[in-house]
PLY file of the C-alpha trace (Angstrom):
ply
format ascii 1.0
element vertex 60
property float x
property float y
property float z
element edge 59
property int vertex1
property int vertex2
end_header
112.19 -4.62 -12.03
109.18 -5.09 -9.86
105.70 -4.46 -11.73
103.72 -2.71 -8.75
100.28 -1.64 -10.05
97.89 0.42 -7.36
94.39 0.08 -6.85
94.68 -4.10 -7.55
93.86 -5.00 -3.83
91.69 -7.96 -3.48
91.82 -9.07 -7.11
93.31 -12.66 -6.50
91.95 -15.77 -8.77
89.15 -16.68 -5.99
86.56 -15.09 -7.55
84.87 -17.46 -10.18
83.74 -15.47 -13.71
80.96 -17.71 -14.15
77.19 -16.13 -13.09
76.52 -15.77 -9.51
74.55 -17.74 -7.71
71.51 -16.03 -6.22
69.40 -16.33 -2.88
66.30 -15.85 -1.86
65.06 -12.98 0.65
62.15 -10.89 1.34
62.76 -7.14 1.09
62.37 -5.81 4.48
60.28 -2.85 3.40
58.02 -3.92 0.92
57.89 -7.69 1.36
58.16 -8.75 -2.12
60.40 -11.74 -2.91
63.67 -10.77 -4.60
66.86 -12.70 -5.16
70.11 -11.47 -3.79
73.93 -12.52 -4.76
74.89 -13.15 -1.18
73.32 -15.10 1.54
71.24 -12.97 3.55
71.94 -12.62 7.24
68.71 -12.88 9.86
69.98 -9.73 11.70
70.12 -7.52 8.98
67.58 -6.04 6.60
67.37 -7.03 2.67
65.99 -4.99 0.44
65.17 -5.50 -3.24
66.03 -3.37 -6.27
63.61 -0.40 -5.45
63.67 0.11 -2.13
67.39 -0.22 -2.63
67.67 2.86 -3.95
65.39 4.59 -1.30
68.21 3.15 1.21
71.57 3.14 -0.15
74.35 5.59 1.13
74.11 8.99 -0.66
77.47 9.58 -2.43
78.63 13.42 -2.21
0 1
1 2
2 3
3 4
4 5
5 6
6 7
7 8
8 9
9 10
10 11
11 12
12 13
13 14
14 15
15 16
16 17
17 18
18 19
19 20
20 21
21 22
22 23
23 24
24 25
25 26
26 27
27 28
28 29
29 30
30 31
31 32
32 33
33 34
34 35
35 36
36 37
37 38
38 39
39 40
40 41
41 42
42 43
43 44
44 45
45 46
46 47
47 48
48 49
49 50
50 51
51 52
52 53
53 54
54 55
55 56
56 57
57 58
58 59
């Protein structure tokens, strides 16, 4: 018998458990320096942890 489990998508060993490594952007709104776990993209916006939260989708 086949163990199916739901809601597992995307968890393959790729992802390392070690800490991430962080990058350096300017938030686009306040233009403090702030570090980021992804490399930010010229052609959209970065913001850090404050004005994050003045941005981020609204969950209903």
């Amino acid at each position: 018998m086949r163990d199916d489990r739901r809601g597992g998508g995307g968890r393959g060993g790729s992802r390392q458990s070690g800490p991430r490594e962080m990058h350096k952007a300017t938030c686009a709104d306040c233009g403090e320096e702030t570090e980021v776990p992804f490399v930010p993209s010229p052609d959209r916006p970065v913001y850090c942890q404050e004005c994050y939260q003045k941005h981020k989708p609204k969950r209903y």
